[in-house]
Every structure is written in structure tokens, then in C-alpha cells.
FIVEXFI-607663 format. One record per residue (C-alpha): residue in three letters; x, y, z. Coordinates in steps of 0.5 Angstrom, whole numbers, padded with zeros to 4 digits, always signed. Example, Ala and Ser with C-alpha at 12.3 -4.5 7.8 and 13.67 -1.06 7.14 Angstrom:
BEGIN
ALA+0025-0009+0016SER+0027-0002+0014
***
This chain:
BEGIN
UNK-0017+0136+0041UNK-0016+0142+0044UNK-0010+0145+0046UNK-0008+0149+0052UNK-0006+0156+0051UNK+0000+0157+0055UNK+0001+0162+0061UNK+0006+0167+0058UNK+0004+0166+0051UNK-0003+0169+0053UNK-0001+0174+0057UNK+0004+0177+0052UNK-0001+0177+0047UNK-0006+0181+0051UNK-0001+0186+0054UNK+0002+0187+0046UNK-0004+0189+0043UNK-0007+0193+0049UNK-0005+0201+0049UNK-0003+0204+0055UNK-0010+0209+0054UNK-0014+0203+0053UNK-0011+0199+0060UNK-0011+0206+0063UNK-0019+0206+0062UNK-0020+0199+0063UNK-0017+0201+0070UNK-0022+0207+0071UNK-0027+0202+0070UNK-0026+0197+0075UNK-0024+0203+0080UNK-0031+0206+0078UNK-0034+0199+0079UNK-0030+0198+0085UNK-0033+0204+0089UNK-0040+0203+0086UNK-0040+0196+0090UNK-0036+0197+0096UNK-0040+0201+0103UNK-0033+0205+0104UNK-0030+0211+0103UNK-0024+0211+0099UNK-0018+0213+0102UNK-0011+0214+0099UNK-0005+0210+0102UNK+0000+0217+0100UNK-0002+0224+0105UNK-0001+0230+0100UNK+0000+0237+0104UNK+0000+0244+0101UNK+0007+0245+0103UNK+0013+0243+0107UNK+0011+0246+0113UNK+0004+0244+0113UNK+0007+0237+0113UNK+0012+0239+0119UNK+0006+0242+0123UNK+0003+0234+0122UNK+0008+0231+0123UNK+0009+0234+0131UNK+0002+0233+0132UNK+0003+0226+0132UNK+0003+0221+0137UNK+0006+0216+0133UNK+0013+0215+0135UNK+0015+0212+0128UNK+0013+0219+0125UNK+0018+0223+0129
***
């Protein structure tokens, strides 16, 4: 008879014997695969800008009133 593997028991053992540069590549490659599938260009959640004051300028710009 076989026994199931129980849940946590599994994940610990992958996440013990993975390194954190082998989970950073294994991320990359799904990122990659990711944009090689989808017909969209990937955008980030988070705007960066070059200095405070370029985000100030952005952020009057708005017409959105939650970013006032």
C-alpha cells in the first residue's frame, strides 16, 4: 500500500533543500515563461520616479482624488 505524503511534511522538504538562488532562478524562469505566453505587456504594481520632485509634479497631475 502506498502512503500519502502529508502536506507540510512535503513542503518543508522542498523549501529545506532549495537555496534561495535556486528559488530566485526557478522565479525567473516562470517570470520568463510568463511573458513568452501572455499577448500583454508587463507592467509593474509600484511607479518609480527620478526624484521627489518629479513625483510631486505627477502627483498634482492627477485627477484621481485618492492621490491628492
Amino acid at each position: 500500500m502506498i502512503r500519502p505524503m502529508s502536506r507540510t511534511r512535503g513542503i518543508a522538504r522542498r523549501s529545506g533543500n532549495a537555496s534561495a538562488a535556486r528559488r530566485l532562478h526557478e522565479a525567473e524562469r516562470l517570470f520568463q515563461d510568463f511573458t513568452e505566453l501572455t499577448p500583454f505587456r508587463f507592467r509593474p504594481l509600484a511607479k518609480s520616479f527620478a526624484s521627489f520632485s518629479a513625483y510631486e509634479r505627477w502627483r498634482r497631475a492627477q485627477t484621481n482624488p485618492w492621490y491628492r
